[in-house]
C-alpha positions as CSV (number, residue, x, y, z in Angstrom):
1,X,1.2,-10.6,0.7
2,X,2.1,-11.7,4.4
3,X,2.5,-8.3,5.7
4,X,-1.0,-7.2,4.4
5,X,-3.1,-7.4,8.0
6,X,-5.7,-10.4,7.6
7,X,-8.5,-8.2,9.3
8,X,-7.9,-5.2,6.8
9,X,-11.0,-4.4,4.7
10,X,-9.3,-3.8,1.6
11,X,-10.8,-3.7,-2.1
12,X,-7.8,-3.5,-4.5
13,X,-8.5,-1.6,-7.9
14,X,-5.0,-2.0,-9.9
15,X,-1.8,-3.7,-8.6
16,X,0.9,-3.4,-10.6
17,X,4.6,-4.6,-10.4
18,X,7.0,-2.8,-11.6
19,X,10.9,-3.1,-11.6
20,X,11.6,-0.8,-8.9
21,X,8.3,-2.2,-6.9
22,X,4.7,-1.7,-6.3
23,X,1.8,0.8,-7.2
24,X,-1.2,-0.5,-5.6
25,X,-4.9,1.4,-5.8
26,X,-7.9,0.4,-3.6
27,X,-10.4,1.6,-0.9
28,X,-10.1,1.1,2.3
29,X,-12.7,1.6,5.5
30,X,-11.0,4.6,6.0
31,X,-7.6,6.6,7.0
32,X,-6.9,4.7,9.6
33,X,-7.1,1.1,7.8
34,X,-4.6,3.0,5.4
35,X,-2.0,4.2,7.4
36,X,-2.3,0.5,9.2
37,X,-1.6,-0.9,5.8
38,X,1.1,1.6,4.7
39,X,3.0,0.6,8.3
40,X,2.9,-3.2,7.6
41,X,3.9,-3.0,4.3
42,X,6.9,-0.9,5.9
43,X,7.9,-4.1,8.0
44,X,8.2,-6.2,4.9
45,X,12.5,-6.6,4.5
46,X,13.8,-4.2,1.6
47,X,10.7,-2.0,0.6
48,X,9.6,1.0,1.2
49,X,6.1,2.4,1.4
50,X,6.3,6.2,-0.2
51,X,3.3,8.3,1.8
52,X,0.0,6.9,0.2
53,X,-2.4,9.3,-1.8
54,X,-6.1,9.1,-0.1
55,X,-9.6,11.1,-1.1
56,X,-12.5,10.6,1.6
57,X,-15.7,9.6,0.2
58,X,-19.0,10.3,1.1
59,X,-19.4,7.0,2.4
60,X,-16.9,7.9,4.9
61,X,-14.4,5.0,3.2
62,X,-11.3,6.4,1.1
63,X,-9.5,5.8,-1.6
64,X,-5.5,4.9,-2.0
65,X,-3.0,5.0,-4.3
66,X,0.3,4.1,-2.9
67,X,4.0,3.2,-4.2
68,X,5.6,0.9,-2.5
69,X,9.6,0.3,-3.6
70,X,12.9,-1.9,-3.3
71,X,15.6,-1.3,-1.6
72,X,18.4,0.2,-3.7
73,X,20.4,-3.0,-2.1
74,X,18.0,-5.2,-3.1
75,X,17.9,-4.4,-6.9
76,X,19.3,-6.4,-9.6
77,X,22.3,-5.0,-11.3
């Protein structure tokens, strides 16, 4: 994914595609590496990034889940 920042720690747990879009579930270093993700995923044409799910852990990194979908637009009919 070319709107995913190259320098973003990132561990991905479950990507899934689905027909509207994308659920994916991961850590990252922490809320800030997630909101950085959630705003370049933004920038990519016709999706939308619904406001991600996060849990801090006691390691200070956190855990995602995020939805990420198409453009009504965009869609196949």
């Amino acid at each position: 994914m070319a709107y995913i920042p190259v320098d973003l720690k990132l561990h991905v747990n479950e990507l899934v595609l689905e027909h509207q879009g994308i659920r994916l579930v991961g850590q990252t270093t922490g809320h800030g590496a997630t909101g950085d993700l959630v705003r370049q995923l933004n920038k990519a044409p016709g999706l939308t990034v619904d406001p991600p799910r996060t849990k801090l852990r006691k390691d200070g990194t956190v855990d995602f889940r995020l939805r990420a979908v198409g453009d009504s637009d965009d869609r196949p009919e």
